[in-house]
DRENMI-462596 format. One record per atom (N, C-alpha, C): residue in three letters; x, y, z. Coordinates in pm, whole numbers, plus 32768, in hexadecimal, padded with zeros to 4 digits. Atoms other than C-alpha are relative to their C-alpha. Layout:
// residues N
alaXYZ ...
***
This chain:
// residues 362
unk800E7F778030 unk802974698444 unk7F928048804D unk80817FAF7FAF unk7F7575728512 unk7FFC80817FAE unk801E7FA8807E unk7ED176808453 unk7FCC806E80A9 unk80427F937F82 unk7E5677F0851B unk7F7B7FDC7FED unk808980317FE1 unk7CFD776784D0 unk800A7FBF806E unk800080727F5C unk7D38769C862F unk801A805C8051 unk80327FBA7F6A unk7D3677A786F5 unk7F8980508002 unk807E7FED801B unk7C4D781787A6 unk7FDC80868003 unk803F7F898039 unk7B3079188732 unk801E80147F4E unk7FE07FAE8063 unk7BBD791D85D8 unk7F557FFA7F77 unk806480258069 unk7ABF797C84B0 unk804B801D7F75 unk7FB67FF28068 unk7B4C796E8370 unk7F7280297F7A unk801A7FCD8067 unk7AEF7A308233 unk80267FBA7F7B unk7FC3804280BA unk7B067A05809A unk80AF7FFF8006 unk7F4D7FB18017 unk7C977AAE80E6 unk804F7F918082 unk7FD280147FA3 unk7CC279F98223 unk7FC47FF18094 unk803D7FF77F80 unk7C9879EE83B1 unk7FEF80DF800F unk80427F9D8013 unk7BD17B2E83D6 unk7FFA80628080 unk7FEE7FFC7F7F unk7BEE7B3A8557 unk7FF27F8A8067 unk7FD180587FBF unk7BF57A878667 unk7FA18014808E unk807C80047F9D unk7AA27AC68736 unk801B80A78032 unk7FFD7FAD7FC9 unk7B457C2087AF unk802E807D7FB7 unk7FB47FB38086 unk7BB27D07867A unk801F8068804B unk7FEF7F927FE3 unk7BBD7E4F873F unk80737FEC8083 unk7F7280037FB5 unk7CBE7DBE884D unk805F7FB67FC9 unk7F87802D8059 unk7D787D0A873C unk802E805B7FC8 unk7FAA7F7F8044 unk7DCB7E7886AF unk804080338071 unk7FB67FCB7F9B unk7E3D7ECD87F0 unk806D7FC48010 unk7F8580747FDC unk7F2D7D968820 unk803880077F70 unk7F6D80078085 unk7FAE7DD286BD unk804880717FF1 unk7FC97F5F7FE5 unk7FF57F4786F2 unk806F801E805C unk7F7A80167FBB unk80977EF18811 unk809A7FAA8032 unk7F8E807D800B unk81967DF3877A unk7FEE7F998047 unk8034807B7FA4 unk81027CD6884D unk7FD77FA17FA3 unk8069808D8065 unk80337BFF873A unk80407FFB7F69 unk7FFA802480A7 unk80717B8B85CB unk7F8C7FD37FA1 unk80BF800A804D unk7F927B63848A unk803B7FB07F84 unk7FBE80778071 unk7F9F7A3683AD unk7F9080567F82 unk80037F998074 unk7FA27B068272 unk7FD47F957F57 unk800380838049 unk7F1379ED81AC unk7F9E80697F60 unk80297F938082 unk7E847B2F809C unk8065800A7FC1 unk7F7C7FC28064 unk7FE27B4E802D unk80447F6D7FC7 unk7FAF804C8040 unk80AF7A7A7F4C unk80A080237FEA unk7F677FD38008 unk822F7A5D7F07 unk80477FCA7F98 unk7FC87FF9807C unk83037A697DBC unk80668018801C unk7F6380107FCD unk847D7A437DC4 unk804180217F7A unk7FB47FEA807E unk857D7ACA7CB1 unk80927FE28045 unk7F55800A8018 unk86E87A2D7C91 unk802E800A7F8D unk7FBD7FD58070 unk87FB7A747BBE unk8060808C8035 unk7FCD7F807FCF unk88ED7B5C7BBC unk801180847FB5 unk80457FAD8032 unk883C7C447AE0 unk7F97804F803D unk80AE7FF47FC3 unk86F57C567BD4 unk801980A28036 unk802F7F877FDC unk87387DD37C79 unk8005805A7FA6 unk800B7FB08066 unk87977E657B3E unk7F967FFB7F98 unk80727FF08051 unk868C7DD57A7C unk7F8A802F8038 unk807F7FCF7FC2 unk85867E287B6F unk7FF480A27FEF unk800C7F637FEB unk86037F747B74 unk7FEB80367F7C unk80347FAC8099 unk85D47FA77A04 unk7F667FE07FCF unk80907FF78000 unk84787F477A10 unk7F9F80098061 unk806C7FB47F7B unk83DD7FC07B4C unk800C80A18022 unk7FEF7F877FE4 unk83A680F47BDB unk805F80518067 unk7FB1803A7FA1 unk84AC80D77D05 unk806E801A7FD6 unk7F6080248028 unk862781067D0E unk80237F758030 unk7FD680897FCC unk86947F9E7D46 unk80A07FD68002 unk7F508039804D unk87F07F7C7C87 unk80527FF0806F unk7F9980147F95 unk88A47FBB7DF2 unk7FA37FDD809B unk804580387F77 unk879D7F297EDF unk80707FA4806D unk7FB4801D7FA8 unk88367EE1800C unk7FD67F55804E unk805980517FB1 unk881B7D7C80A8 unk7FC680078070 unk800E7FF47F76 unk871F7D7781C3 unk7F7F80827FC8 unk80407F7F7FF2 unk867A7EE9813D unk7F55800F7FC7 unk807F80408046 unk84FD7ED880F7 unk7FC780A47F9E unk805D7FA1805A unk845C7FA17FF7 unk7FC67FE97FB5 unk805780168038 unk835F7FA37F03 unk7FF7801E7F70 unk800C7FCC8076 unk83037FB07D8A unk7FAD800E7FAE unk804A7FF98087 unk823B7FF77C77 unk7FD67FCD7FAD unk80087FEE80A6 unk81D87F8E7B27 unk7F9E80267FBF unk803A7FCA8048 unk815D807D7A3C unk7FB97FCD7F84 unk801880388087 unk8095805378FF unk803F808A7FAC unk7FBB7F99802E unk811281397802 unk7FD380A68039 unk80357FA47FEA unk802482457857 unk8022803480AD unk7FE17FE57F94 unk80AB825C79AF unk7F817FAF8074 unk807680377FAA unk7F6D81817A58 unk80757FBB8056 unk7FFC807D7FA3 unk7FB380897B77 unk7FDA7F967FDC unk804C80608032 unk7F987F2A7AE8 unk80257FA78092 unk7FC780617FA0 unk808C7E727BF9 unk804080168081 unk7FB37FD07F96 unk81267E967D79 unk80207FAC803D unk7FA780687FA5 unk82247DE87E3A unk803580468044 unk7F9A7FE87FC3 unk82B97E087F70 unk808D7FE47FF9 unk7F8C807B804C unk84487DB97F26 unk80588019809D unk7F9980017F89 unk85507D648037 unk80677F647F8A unk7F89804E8036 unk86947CB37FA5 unk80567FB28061 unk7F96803D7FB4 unk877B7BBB8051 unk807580067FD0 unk7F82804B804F unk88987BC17F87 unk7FFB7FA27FA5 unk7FFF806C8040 unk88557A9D7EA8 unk7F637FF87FBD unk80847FFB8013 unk86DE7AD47E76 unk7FC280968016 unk805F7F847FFB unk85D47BF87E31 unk7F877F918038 unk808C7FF07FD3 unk84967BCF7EEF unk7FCD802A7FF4 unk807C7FE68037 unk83557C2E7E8C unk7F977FE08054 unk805C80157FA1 unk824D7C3E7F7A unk7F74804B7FC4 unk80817FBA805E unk80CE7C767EB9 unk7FCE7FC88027 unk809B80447FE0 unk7F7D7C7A7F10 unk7FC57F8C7F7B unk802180828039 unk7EDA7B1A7EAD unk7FBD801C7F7C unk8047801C808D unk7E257B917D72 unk803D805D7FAC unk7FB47FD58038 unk7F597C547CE2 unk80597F8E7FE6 unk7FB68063802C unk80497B3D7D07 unk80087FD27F70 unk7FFF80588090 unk7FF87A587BBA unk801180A97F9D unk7FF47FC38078 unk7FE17BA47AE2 unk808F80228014 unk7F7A7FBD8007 unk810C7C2D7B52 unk80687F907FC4 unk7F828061802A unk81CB7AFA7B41 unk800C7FD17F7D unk7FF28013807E unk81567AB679FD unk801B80677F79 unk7FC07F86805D unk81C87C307996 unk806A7FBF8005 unk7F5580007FD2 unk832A7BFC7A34 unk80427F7F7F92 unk7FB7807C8099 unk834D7A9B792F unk802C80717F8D unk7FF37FF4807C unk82FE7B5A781E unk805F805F8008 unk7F6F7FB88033 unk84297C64785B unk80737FD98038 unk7F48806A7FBC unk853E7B6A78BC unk8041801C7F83 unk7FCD80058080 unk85A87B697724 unk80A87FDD8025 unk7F4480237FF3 unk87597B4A7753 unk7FFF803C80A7 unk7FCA7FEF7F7E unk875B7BD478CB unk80187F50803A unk7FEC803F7FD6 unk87F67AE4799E unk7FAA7FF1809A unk80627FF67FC3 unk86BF7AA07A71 unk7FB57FA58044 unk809980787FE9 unk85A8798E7AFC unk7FCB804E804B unk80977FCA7FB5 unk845D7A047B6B unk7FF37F698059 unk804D808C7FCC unk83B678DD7C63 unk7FB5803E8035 unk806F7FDD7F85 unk827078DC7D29 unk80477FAE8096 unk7FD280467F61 unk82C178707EAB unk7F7C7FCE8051 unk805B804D7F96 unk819B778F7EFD unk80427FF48087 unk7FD1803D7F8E unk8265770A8010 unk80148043807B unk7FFD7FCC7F7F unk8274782080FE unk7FC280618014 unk803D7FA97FDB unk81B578F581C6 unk801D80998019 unk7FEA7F537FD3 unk81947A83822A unk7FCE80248078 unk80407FF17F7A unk816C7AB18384 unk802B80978025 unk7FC57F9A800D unk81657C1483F8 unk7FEA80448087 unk80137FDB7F6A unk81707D068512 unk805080908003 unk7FCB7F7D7FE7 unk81CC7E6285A4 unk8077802D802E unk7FA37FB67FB8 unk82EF7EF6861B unk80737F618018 unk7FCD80617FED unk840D7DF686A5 unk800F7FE28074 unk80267FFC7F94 unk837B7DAA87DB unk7FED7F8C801D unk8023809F7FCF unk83017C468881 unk7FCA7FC97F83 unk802E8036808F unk824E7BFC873A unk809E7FD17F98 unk7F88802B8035 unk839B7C13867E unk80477F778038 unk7F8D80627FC1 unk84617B4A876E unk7FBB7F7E7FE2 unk805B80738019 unk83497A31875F unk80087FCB7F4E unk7FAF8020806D unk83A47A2985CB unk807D7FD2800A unk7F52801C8022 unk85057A1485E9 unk80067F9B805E unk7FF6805A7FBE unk84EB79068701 unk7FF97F857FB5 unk803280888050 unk845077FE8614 unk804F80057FA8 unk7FC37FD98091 unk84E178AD84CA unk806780607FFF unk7F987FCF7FCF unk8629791C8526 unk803480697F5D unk7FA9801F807F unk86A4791E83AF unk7F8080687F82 unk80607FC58067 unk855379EA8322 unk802480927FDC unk7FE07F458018 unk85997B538268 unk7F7680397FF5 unk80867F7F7FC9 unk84AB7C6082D8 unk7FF1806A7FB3 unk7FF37F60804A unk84497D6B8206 unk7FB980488062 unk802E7F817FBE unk84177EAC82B4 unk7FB880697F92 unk805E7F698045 unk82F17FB1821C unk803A80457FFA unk7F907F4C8004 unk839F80D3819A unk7F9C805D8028 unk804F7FC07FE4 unk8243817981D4 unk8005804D8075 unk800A7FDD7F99 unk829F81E88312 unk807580AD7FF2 unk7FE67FB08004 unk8375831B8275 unk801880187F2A unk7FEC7FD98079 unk83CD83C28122 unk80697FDD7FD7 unk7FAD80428026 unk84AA83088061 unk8067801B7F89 unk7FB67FB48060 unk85D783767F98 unk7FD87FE87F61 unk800E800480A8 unk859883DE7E48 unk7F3B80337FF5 unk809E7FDA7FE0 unk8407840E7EDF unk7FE280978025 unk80527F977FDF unk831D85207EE5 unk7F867FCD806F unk806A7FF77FA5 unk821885497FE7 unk7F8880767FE8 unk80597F998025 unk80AF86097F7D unk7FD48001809C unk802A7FEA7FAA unk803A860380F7 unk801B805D8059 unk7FAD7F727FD5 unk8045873581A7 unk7FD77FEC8099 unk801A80157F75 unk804A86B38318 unk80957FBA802B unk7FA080367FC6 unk815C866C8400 unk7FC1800780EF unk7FC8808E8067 unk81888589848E unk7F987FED7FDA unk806680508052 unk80E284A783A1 unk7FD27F978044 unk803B80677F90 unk800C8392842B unk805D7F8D7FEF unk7F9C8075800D unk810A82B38390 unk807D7FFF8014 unk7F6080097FB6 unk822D83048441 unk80177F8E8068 unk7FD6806A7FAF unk81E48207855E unk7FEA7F797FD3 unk802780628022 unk816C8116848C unk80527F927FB2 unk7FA1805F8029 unk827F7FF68481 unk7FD37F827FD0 unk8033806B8046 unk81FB7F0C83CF unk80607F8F7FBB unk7FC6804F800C unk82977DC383AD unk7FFC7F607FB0 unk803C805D805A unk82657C8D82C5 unk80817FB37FF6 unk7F6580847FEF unk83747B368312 unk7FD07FB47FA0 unk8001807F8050 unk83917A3A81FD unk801D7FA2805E unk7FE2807C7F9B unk838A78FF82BF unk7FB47F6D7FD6 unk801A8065803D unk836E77A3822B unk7F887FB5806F unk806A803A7F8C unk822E76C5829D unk80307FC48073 unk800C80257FAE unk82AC76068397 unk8016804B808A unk7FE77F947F92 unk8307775C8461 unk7F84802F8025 unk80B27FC47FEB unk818477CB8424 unk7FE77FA48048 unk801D80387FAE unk812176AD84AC unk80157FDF80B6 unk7FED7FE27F93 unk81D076CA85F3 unk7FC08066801C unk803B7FAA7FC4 unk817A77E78632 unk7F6D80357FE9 unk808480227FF7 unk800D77AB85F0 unk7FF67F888060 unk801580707F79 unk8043768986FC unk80348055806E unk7FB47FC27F98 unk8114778587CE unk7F7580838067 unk80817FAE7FB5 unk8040788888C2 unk804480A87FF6 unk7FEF7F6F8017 unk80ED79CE8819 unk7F7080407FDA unk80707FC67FF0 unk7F8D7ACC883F unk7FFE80097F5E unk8035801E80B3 unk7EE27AC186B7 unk7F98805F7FD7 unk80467F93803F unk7E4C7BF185EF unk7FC27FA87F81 unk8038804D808C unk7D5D7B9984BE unk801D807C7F8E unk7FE67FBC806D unk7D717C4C8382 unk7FA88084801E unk80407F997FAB unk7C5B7D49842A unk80548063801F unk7FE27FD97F96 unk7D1E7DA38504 unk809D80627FAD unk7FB37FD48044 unk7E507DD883F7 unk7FD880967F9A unk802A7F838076 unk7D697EB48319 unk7FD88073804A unk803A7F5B7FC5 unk7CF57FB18402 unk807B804D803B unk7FAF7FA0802D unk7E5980098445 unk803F80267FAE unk7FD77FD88072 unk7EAF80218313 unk7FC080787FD0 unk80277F9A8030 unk7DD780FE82BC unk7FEB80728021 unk7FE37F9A7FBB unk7DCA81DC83FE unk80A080257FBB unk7FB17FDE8018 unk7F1D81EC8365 unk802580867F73 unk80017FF5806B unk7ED08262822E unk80487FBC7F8F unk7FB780738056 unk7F768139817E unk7FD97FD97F91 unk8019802B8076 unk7F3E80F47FFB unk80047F7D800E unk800280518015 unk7EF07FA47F95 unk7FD27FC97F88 unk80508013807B unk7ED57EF67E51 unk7F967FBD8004 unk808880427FFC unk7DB87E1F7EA7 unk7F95805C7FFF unk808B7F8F7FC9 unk7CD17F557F0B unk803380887FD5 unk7FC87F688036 unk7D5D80A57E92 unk80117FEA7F68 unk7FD37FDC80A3 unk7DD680577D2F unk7F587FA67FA4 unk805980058033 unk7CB6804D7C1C unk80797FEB7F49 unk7FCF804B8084 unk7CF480257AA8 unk8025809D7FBD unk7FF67F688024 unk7D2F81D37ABD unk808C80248035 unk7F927FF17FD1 unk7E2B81BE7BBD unk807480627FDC unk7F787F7A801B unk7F5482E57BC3 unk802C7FF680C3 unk7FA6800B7F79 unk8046829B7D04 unk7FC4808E801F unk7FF27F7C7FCC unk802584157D31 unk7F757FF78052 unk809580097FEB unk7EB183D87D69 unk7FC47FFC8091 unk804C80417F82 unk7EC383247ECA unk80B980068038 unk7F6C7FA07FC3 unk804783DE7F22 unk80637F778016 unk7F8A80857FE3 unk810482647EBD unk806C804F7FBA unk7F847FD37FE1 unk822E835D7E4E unk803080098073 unk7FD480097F88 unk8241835A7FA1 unk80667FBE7FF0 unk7FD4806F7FCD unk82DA82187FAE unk805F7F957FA2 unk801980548087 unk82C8815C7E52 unk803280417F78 unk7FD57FCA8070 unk834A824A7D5E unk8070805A8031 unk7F777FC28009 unk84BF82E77D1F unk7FFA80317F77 unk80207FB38071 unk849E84047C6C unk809C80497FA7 unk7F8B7FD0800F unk8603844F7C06 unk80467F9B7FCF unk7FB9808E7FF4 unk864282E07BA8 unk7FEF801E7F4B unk800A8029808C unk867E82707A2B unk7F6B7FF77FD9 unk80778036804D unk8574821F791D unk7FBC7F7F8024 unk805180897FDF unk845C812B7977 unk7F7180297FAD unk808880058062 unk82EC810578B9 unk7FBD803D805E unk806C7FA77FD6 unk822A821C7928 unk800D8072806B unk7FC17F877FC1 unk82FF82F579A2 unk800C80767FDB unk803C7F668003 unk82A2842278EA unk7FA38012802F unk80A57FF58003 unk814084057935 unk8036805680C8 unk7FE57FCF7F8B unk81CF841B7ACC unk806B80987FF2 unk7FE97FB58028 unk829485307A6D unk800B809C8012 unk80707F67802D unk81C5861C79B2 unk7F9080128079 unk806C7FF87FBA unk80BE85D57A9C unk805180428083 unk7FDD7FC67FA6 unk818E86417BC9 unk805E806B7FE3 unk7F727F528058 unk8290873B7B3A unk7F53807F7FE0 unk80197F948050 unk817487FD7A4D unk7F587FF4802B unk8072802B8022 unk7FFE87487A9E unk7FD1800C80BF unk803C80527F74 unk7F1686D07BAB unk7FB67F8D7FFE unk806780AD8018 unk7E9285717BF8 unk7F84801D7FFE unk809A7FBF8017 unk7D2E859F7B8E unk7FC97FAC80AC unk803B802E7F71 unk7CC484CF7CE1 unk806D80388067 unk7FC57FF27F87 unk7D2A84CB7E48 unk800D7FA78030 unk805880417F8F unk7D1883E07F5E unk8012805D809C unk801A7FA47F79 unk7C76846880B3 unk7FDD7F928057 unk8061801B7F5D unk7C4083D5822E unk7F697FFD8001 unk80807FAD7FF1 unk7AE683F78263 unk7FFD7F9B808E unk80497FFC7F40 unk7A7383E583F1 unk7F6A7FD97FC1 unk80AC800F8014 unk78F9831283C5 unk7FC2801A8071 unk803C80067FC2 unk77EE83728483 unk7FCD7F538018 unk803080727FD9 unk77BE82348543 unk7F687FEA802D unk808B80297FC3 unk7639823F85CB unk7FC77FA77FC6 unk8051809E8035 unk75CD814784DE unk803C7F878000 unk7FD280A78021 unk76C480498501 unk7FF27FD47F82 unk800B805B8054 unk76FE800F839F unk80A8803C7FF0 unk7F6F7FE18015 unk785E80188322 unk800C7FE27F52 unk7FE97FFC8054 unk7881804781BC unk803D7F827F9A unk7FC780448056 unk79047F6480A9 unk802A80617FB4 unk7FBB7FA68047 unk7A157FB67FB2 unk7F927FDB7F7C unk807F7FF380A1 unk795980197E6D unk7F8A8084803B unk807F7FC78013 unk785680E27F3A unk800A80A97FFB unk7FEC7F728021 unk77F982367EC0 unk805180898053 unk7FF57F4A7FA3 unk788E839A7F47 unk7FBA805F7FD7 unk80767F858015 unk779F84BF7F4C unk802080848013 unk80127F837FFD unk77A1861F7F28 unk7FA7806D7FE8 unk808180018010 unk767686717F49 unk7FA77FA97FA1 unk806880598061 unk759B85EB7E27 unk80767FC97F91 unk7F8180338054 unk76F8858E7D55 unk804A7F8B803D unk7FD5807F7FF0 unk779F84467D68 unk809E803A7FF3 unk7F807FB38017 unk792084D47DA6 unk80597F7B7FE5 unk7FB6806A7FDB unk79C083997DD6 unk7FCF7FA4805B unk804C80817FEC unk79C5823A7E62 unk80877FC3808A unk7FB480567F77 unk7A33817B7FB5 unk80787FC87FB9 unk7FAE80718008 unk7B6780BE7F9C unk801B7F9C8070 unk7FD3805F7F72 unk7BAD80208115 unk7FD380408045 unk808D7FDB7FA9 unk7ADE8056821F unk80097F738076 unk7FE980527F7F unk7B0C7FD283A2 unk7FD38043807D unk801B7FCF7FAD unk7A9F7FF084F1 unk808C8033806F unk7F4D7FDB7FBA unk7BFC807785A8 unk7FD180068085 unk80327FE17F59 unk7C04806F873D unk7FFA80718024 unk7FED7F867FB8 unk7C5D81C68772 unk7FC880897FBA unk80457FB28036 unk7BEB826D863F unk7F5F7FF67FE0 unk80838047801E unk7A8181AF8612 unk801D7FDB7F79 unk801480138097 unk79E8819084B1 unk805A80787FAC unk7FA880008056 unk7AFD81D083A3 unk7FFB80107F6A unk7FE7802580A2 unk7B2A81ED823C unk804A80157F89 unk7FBD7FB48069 unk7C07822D811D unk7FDA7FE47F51 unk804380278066 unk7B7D82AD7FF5 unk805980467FA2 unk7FCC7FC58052 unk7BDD83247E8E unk7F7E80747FB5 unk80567F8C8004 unk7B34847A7E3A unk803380487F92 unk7FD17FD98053 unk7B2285557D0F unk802C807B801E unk7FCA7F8D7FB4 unk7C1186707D41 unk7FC680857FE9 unk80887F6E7FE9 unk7B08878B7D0A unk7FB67FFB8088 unk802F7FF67F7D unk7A8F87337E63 unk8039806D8047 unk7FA97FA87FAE unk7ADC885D7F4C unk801D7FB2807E unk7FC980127F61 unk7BD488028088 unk7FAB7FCC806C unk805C7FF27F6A unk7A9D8858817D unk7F797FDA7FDD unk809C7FFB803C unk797A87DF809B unk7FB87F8D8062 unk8067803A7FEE unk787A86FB8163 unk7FE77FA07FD7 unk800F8077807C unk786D859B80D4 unk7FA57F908080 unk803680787FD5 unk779084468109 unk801F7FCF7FCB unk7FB580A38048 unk77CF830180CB unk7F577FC37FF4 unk809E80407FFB unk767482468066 unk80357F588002 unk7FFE80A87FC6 unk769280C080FD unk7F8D7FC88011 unk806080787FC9 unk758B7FBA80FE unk7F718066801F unk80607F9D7FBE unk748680E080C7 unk7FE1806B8042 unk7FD17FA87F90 unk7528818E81BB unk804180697FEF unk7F827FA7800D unk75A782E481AC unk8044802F806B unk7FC0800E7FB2 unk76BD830C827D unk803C808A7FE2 unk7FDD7F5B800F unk7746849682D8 unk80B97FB7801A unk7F547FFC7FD2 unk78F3849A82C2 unk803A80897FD8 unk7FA77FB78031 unk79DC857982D5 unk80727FE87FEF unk7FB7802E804A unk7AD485B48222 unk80A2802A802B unk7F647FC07FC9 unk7C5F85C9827F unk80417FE37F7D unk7FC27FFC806F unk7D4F860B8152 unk80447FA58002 unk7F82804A801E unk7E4E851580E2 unk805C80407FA4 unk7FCE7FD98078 unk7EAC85877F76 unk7F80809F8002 unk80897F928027 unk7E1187007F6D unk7FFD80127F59 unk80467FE5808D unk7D7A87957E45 unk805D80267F93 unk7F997F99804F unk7EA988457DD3 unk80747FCB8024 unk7F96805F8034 unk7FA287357DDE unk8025800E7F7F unk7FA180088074 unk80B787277CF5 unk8007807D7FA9 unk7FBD7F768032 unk811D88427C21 unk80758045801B unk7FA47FFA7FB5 unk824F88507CB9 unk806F804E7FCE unk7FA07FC18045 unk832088CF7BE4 unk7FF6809D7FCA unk7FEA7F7A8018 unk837D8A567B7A unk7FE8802D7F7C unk7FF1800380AA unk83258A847A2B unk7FC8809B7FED unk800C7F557FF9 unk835B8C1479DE unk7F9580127F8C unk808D7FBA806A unk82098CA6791B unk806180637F71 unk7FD37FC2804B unk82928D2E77D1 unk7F9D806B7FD7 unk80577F8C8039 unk81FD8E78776C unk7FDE7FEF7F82 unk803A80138070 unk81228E877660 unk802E80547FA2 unk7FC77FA3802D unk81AB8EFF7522 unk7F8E80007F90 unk80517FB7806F unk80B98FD37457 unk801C7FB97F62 unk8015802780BD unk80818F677291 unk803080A57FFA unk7FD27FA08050 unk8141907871ED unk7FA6802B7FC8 unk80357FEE805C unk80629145714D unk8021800C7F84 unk7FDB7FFB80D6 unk806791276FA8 unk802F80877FC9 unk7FBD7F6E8038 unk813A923C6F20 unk7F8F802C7F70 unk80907FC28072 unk804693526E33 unk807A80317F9E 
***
C-alpha cells in the first residue's frame, strides 16, 4: 500500500496533505488540469433501492426524482426554519445515489438520512472503502484517473453555471465560477494507491481551497454556521430548486427570496498582504469600530494573492471599507460583492392603497 504521504515534499494537516513543499505552483498545475488532490476531507455515503431519487427528492432541497445517470448536482437539508444543517454533492449511476460530504458532515447526515427511511424502499451506507480524488477540467489529470479507475463515476460541480430550477443573487458576468470545473472520482483504494505510486503531478488541499474560493464556491465545512440561509452565500445557485415540490424549509427559502432579504451576505475580500498574515476562519470583519462579520476561508491564490471569503451583515454598504483583525493584526480588504445587499425580493407584489376608517355616522 502506498499512501500520497510518500511523495515527495508532502506536509499534511488535521484534514489531510496540505501541500507538497510548493502550494502556489500546485494551484497552477491544478488549474491547469495537470495534477490531482487526494480529497481525504471528504467522505462518501451511498443510497440503494429503488425508491432512493424520489425519496431524496422529497427531503432535500434539489429536484432529484429524474436525475439523470452520470449528472452531478447538489443538495440541501433544511431545518424547518429554512437554516442549512446538511450538503452533499449527488451524482447517480443508475443503481446508486452518491453522496459526496465534507468529513465532519458525513456521520450527521447519515444519521439524518436513517432516521427518514420509515417504508421507502431505501439503504443509507457509509463508503469507508473508497476514496475522492479530484481535479479540474478533463484534461491529463482526468485521463490519469480513468487509466487506473476505468469503472469510477465522476461527479461534475454544477457550480460552474446556474442550474435549472436556480436563482443567481450575483450581479457579475461572467461569474468567477463559470470556468471552474471542478471534479471529484469515486475510486476504490487500491486505485488511490496507484496513483499515489504513479508520477501523475499532486495538488494539496491548499492548493484546492484557494480555488475554490477565488471561485466563489460555498462549502459546508466553512460557510455554513448554525444561522445559515442558502440565499446567504448564493447556494440557490446550485443547491436549491425553487419550483420543485414540498421539502422542510421550503417556505422559509421562499418568503425569503420571493418577499424578504437574507439578513447576511457573503463577500470576496482582496487582503492587504504587507504583513504576511493570512487570516483564519472565525476572524473578525471590521467596519470601522463595528464587528460586521466573520472570515470563513481564507488562502493565498497565485494570481490573486491574499484571499478571503467572508459572511457580512447585510447593512454593510457595497463600497464600505472593511478589516479583518488576525493575530493582532489589522489587515485593510476590500470588498467585492457576491450576494448584494438587496438580494431577493424578487417577486412583484402590487402595493394596495390604503383604505381610509369610515368616519362614525352623527
Amino acid at each position: 500500500m502506498t499512501d500520497f504521504t510518500s511523495r515527495p515534499g508532502a506536509v499534511s494537516g488535521d484534514a489531510g496533505i496540505l501541500h507538497y513543499g510548493n502550494p502556489l505552483g500546485e494551484q497552477r498545475r491544478l488549474a491547469d488540469g495537470d495534477a490531482i488532490v487526494d480529497r481525504t476531507d471528504r467522505r462518501v455515503l451511498s443510497v440503494t433501492g429503488p425508491d432512493r431519487l424520489t425519496w431524496l427528492d422529497s427531503i432535500a432541497s434539489q429536484a432529484l426524482a429524474a436525475l439523470e445517470p452520470g449528472r452531478g448536482t447538489e443538495l440541501l437539508i433544511l431545518d424547518p426554519n429554512g437554516r442549512v444543517e446538511h450538503a452533499a454533492s449527488v451524482v447517480d449511476d443508475g443503481e446508486t445515489t452518491w453522496l459526496i460530504v465534507d468529513e465532519g458532515d458525513a456521520p450527521g447526515l447519515g444519521a439524518w438520512l436513517r432516521r427518514m427511511v420509515f417504508r421507502s424502499r431505501v439503504e443509507v451506507r457509509d463508503e469507508p472503502d473508497v476514496a475522492i480524488i479530484a481535479f479540474l477540467g478533463d484534461g491529463p489529470a482526468r485521463r490519469a484517473v480513468e487509466d487506473v479507475a476505468p469503472d469510477a463515476f465522476v461527479w461534475a460541480d454544477p457550480w460552474a453555471a446556474v442550474t435549472p430550477g436556480g436563482w443567481q443573487y450575483a450581479a457579475v458576468d461572467p461569474h468567477p465560477g463559470a470556468g471552474f470545473a471542478w471534479r471529484e472520482a469515486i475510486v476504490a483504494q487500491p486505485a488511490r494507491d496507484a496513483l499515489a505510486a504513479g508520477k501523475t503531478p499532486v495538488a494539496g488541499l491548499l492548493a484546492a481551497e484557494a480555488l475554490r474560493i477565488a471561485a466563489w464556491r460555498p462549502r459546508w465545512a466553512n460557510e455554513v454556521d448554525e444561522r445559515s440561509l442558502p440565499h446567504e452565500v448564493d447556494w440557490l445557485r446550485s443547491a436549491v430548486h425553487l419550483s420543485k415540490g414540498c421539502y422542510r424549509g421550503q417556505e422559509t427559502v421562499a418568503k425569503v427570496h420571493n418577499l424578504g432579504h437574507p439578513p447576511r451576505r457573503l463577500v470576496l475580500l482582496h487582503l492587504d498582504g504587507s504583513d504576511s498574515v493570512l487570516p483564519d476562519p472565525g476572524a473578525p470583519v471590521l467596519s470601522g469600530d463595528d464587528t460586521v462579520g466573520a472570515i470563513t476561508s481564507s488562502a493565498l491564490h497565485y494570481e490573486e494573492g491574499p484571499i478571503a471569503l467572508a459572511i457580512i451583515t447585510r447593512r454593510v454598504p457595497d463600497d464600505a471599507p472593511l478589516a479583518v483583525r488576525a493575530d493582532e493584526v489589522l489587515i485593510a480588504a476590500g470588498q467585492e460583492v457576491i450576494v448584494p445587499a438587496d438580494a431577493g425580493a424578487t417577486a412583484s407584489v402590487p402595493r394596495l392603497p390604503r383604505l381610509n376608517r369610515r368616519a362614525p355616522a352623527r
